[in-house]
N, C-alpha and C positions, 0 to 999 in steps of 0.2 A: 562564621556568619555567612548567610549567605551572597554570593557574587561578590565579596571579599578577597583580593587581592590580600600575600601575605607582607605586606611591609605596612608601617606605623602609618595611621593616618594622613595625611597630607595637610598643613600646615598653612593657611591664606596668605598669598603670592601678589606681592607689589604686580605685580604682570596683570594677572586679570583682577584682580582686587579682592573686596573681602564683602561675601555676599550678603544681600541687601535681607535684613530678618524679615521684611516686608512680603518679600517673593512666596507666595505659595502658601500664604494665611486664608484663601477666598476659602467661604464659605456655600457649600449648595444652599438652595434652599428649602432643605428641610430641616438644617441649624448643623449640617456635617460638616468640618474643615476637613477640606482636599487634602490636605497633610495624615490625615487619619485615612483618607481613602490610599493615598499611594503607601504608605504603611501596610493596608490588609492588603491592598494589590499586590506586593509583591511579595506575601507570603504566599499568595495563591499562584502565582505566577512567579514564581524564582526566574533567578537572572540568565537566559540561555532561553527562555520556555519562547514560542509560537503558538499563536493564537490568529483565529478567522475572527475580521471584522463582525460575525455573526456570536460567538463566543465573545467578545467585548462587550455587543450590543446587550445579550442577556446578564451579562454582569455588572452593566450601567442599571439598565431597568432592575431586578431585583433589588437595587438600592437605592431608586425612585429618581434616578439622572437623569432619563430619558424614557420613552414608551417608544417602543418597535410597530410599526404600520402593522396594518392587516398583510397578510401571507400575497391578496392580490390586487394590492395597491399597486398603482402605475408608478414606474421610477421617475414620472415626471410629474407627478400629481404635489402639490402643496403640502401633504404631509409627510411623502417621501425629502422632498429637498427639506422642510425643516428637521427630519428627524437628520440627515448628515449633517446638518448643520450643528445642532447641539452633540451628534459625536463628538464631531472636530473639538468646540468648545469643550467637552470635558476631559477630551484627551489633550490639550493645554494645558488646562487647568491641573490636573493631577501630574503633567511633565513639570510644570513647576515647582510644585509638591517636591515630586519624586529627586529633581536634580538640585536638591538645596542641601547642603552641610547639614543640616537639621536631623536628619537621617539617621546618622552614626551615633547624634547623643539619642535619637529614641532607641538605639537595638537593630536601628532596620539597615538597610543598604539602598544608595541612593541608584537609580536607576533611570531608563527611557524608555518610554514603549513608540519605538521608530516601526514607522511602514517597512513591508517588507512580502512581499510577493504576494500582493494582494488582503495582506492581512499587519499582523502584529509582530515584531519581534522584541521582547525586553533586553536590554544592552544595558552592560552596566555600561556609567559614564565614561572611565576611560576607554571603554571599547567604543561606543558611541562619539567620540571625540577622535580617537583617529581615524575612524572610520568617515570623519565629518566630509560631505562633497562643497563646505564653504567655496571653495575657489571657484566652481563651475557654477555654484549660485550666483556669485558676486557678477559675474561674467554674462550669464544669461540675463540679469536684470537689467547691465548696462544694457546689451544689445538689443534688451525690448523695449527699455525709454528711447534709444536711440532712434530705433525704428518709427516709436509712436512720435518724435519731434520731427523724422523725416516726412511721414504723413502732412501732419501738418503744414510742413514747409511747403510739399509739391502741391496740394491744395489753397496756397494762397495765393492771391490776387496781387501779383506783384505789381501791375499796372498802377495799383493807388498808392504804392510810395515812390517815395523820391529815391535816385540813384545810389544815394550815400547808405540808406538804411539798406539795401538791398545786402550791398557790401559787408556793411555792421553785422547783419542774417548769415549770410554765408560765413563769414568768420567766426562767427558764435558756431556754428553749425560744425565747421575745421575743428576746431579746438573739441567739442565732443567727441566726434570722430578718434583725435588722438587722445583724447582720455580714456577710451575705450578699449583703444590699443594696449596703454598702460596697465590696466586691470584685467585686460587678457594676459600680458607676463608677468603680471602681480600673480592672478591667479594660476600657472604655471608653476609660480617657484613653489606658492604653497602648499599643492598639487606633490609638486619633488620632496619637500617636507617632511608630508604625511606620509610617502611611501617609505620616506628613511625613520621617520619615529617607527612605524612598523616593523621593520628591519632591527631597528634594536631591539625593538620588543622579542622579537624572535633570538635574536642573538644573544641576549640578557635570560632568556625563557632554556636556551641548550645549553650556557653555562651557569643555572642552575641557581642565577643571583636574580630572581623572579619568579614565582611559582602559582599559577592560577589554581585558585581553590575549586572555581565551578565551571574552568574550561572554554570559558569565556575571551581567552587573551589568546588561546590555541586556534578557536575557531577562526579570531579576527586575522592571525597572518597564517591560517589555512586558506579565507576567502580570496588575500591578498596572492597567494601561491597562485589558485585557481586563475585566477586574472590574469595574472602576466601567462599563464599558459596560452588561453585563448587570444590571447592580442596578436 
């Protein structure tokens, strides 16, 4: 099968739970379920394939998801931001599809299509999951609410409260600050995590107790090689 790892299916895990049959029913509207769409997707697009947002786009519109602007539409004109707009939305939509257990009972294999230099890359899921940058998400959001409540603070008019609230402000203010810190070494350890599932992957991959069928678990601690080189 394709982008098929060779060990027995994997089995729903108290850890992350047992996924929702709900996920990944939406229908287009032309009566298609996106589950049928990430099915032909990734026959056409096997697990490893690279694809230009422009090669997405024309295989959205052939099967009426979206319509492509004129050739000299402005990238800032009304139809250009609604057509990225309904990309985004259907490349959702069919990642939902695509990463639901549902998969294996059609024949198919569950997949992602993650950004990836400007364009597509299909990932199976567990490549797509160790490869996950969660921790430097987690971490970047703190830091931009933080930001957006520090705004706020240095723009208030502290004159119209009284002494106590100021205090109350600032201490509320403290405690984000060190929760921020927190989930900077939250994200850190997960960070170390993910380079050591890697690392087994590879290690389990040379003694020959893991075998990628489509080369996909090769590339992921090839990309992870790369990195630590340049660092």
């Amino acid at each position: 099968m394709i982008g098929q790892v060779d060990v027995v299916r994997p089995q729903e895990d108290e850890m992350w739970g047992r996924a929702n049959d709900r996920r990944g029913t939406a229908f287009a509207s032309n009566g298609t379920s996106y589950a049928d769409y990430a099915v032909e997707f990734v026959g056409e697009f096997p697990i490893g394939s690279i694809l230009t947002q422009h090669q997405f786009d024309e295989w959205l519109q052939w099967r009426g998801l979206l319509t492509i602007p004129s050739l000299g539409a402005s990238k800032s004109s009304d139809a250009w931001m609604g057509h990225l707009q309904r990309r985004y939305q259907n490349r959702v939509k069919i990642n939902k599809a695509a990463t639901h257990p549902r998969m294996w009972d059609r024949g198919s294999t569950p997949f992602l299509i993650a950004a990836y230099a400007g364009g597509y890359e299909i990932q199976a899921t567990h490549t797509a999951a160790a490869r996950s940058d969660v921790g430097d998400s987690i971490s970047s959001l703190t830091e931009t609410k933080r930001k957006q409540i520090a705004y706020l603070m240095q723009s208030a008019d502290w004159t119209q409260l009284p002494p106590h609230e100021r205090i109350v402000a600032q201490e509320i203010f403290e405690a984000i600050n060190e929760f921020g810190e927190d989930v900077k070494i939250g994200a850190e350890r997960i960070n170390r995590k993910l380079v050591r599932l890697e690392d087994r992957i590879r290690r389990s991959m040379e003694r020959g107790e893991v075998r990628s069928v489509d080369g996909s678990l090769r590339r992921l601690v090839d990309s992870r090689s790369d990195d630590d080189l340049e660092t």
